[in-house]
N, C-alpha and C positions, 0 to 999 in steps of 0.2 A: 312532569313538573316536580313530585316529589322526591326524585334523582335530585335535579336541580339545585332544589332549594334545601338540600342535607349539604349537597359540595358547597352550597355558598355557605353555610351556615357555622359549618365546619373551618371555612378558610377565613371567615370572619374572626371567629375566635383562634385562631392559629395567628393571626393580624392583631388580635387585642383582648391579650391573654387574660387582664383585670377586668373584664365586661365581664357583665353575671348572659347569660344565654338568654333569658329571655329579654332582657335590654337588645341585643342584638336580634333578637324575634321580629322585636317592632319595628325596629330599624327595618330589617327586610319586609316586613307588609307592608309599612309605609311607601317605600322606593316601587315595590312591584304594583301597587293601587295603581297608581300613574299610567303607566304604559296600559298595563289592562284597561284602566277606564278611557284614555284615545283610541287604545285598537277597536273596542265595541259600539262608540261611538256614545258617550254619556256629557254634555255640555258638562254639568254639573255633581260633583258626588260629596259627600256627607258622610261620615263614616268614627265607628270610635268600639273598642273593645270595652266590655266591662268586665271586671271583677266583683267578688260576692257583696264589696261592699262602695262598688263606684262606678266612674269610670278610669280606666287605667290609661288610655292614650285615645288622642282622637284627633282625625285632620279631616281638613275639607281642601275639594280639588274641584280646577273648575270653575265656572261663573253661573249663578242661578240665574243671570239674566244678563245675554250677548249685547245686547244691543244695548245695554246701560253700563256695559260695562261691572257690574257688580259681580265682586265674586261671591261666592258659597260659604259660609261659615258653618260652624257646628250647631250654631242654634238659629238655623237657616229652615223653616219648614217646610215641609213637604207633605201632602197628600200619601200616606200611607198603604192605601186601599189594604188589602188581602189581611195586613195585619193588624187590621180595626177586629179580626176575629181573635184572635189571645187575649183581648181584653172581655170581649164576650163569650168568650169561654170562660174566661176565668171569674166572671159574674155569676153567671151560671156554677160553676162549680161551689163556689160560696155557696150560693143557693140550696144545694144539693147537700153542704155541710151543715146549713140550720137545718134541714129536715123539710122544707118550702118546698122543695121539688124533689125530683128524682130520676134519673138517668131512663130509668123502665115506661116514667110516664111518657103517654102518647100525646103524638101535638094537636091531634082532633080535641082534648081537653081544653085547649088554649084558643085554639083556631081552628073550630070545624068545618069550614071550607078550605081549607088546606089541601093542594092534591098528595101532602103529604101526611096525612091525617093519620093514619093507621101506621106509621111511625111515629120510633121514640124522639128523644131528647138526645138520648145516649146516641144511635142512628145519626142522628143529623150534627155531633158533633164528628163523629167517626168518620162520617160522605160515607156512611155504609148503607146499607139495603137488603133485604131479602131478611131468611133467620137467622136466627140465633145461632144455630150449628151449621150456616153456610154464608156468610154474611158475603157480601159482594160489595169493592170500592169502587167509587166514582168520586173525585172533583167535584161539585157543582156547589159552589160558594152561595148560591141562590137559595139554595134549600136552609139556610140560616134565616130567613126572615121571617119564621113564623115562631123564631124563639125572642123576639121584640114582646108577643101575647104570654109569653112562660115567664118572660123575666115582671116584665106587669103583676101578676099574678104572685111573684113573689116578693116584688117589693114596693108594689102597689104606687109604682111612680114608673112614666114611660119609661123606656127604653134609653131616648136619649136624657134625660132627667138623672136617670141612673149611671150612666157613663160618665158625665159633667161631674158627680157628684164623687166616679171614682179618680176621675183628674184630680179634682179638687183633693181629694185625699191624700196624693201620694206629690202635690204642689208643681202639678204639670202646667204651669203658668203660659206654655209656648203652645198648647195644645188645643185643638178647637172640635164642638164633637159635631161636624159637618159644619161645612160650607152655607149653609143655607141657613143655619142656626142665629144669624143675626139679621136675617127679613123677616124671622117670625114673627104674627101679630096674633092674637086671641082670634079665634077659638083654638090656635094651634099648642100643642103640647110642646114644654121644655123650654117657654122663653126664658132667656136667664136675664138676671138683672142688670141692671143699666150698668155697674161696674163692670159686670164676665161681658154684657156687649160689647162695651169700648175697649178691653180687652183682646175680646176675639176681631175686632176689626184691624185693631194695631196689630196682630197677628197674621191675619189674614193680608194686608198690605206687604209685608216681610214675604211673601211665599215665593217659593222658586218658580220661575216662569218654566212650562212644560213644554217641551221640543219634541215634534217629529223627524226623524235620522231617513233621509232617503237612502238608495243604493250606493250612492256616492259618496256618505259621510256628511252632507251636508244637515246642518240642524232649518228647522222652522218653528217660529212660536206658533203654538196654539192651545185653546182652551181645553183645561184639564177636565174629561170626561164626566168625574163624577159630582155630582150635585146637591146632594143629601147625605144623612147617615142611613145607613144599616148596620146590622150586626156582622156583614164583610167587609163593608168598606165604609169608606166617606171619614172618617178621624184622619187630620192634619195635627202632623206633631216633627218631631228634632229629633235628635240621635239623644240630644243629651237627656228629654223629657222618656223616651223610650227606655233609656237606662234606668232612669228610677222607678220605672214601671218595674222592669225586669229586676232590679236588685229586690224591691218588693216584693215580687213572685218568689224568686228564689229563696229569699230569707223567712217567708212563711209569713207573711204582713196579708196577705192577702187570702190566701186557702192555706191548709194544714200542708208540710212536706209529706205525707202518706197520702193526700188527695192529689195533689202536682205530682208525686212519683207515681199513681196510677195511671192518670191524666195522662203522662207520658212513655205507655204501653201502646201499642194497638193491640185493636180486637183481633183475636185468632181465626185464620181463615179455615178452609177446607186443606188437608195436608197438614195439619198443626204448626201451621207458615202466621208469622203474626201479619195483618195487614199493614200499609205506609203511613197510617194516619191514625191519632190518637186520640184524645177530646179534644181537641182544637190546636193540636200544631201533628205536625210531623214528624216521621220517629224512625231511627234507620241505626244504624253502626257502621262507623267505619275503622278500620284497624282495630276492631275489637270494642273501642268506646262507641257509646250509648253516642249519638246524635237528633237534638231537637231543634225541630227549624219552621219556619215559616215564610211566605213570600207575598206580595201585593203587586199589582202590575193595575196604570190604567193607560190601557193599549193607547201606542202611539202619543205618548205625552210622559211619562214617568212609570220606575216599577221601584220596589224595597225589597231587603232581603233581610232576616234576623233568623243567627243560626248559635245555638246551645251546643256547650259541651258540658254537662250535667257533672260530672266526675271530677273534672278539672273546673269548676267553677270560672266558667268564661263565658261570654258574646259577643259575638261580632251582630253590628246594626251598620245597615248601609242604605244610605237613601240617595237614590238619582232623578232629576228631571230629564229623563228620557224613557224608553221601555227597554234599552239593551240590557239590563240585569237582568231581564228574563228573557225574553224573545231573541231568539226564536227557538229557548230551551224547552223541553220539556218535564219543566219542574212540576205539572201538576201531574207528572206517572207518584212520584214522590222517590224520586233519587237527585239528590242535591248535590250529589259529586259531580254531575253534568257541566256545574256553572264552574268556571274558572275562578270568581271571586271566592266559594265555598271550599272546593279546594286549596285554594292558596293559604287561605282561614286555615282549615283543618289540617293539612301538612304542616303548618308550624306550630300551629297551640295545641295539638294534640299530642306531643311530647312532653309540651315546656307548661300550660296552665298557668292558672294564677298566684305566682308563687309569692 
């Protein structure tokens, strides 16, 4: 593919000498979305590059609901799962910057019935295990829920109270912090007010209907899996509310750039090989650039993908009702060159950036 898309890129600009390159960049991501998102099978896709201080281009492809015929816009929401944790990390890491918590502390402080008690904070953001001078990776998005009791503890308002409250901060209006969030009645934590209700309901009716893809390409509606928040999943949000998430992060609105530049290390294995996973995203190189990325998947109904190029100040955010963004890759080894949509990304803005 990266052959490919140098001859096209090249013969584009040899066709139209006065285009600046990355004009023609986008031109080609856009055209190549298309055919990739038919081949894998995604009714509906969502999709938009950001720069450091926006977003730079964004389309929607597709229909968030066949049977109604509706197509997909950019402020079309979707069910994010996997990447409701970038934002709980990076609560967390604020956290860590007042001095509230600490990466070393153990989550038996927070949650002593925890089977993951005798780990840290730092540990369960990393999916590491074992010590310090041999840490061992695993996936397991599960092991986030006992930092719901760390983040309490530090800002002494639930979990999702805290989330709502970082929506609210960076005017994520499309954004809802679970699905369940507006049946709450007392005694339950985080009901939000009659305004954020009607809000989140008018939000929640807008949501892209989630498809299962059989063998043969065909879509089915069915109910989106997850049901609640946690600290991995359950946030339904946009490409374009995700962008200001992410220009925030970037621009230091949220954690210090020396806390997000560490964040976006892994911890060092055995071999002094750094591991796939960072504080809460994933962390690889490709041609040399630094790559941070993240993914959400709720099987058989929708998955997302938001991928950083740190150096060139870019991202790509893609949100689909269906699960072909991910499945049947295996993004959770944490090599994202796997996915064809990551590639396609990475071979053009890893030259060109956000100029």
């Amino acid at each position: 593919m990266r052959r490919l898309v140098l001859v096209l890129t090249l013969g584009l600009l040899c066709l139209r000498p006065g285009a600046s390159a990355q004009g023609l960049v986008f031109e080609l991501f856009q055209e190549y979305l298309e055919p990739l998102r038919v081949q894998v099978g995604i009714p509906g896709l969502a999709a938009a590059i950001v720069g450091p201080d926006g977003i730079l281009w964004e389309h929607a492809y597709g229909q968030q609901d066949i049977a109604a015929t509706i197509a997909v816009r950019p402020d079309t929401p979707f069910p994010v799962e996997g990447l409701t944790e970038v934002v709980t990390a990076s609560i967390v890491l604020r956290c860590v910057e007042d001095r509230r918590l600490s990466l070393d502390d153990r989550i038996g402080e927070f949650a002593p019935t925890s089977p993951d008690a005798d780990a840290t904070i730092g540990q369960l953001l990393t999916h590491t295990s074992g010590s310090a001078e041999n840490p061992v990776f695993s996936y397991r998005p599960q092991r986030l829920d006992p930092l719901k009791a760390a983040i309490r503890a530090c800002t002494e308002d639930s979990f999702r109270e805290t989330l709502s409250n970082t929506l609210n901060q960076f005017a994520m209006v499309d954004s809802v912090p679970g699905p369940d969030v507006v049946e709450l009645e007392p005694p339950d934590e985080g009901i939000p007010t009659q305004s954020d209700r009607e809000r989140y309901v008018g939000v929640l009716k807008r949501q892209a209907t989630g498809y299962a893809i059989d063998a043969r390409g065909r879509a089915s509606a069915v109910q989106w899996g997850t049901r609640t928040l946690t600290p991995s999943g359950g946030l339904v949000s946009t490409v374009r509310d995700l962008a200001k998430f992410d220009v925030a992060l970037r621009q230091g609105l949220i954690v210090r750039p020396d806390t997000l530049s560490a964040a976006w290390r892994g911890p060092m294995g055995r071999g002094g090989q750094r591991l796939p996973h960072g504080f809460g995203w994933f962390v690889e190189t490709f041609g040399g650039e630094p790559v941070v990325w993240q993914f959400g998947l709720d099987q058989g109904a929708g998955s997302s993908l938001m991928v950083t190029l740190p150096t060139k100040g870019i991202t790509m955010i893609l949100l689909a009702n269906s699960d072909r963004l991910v499945r049947p890759l295996p993004l959770a080894d944490g090599d994202v060159t796997v996915s064809p949509f990551a590639r396609l990304f990475l071979n053009l803005f890893s030259k060109v950036g956000a100029q």
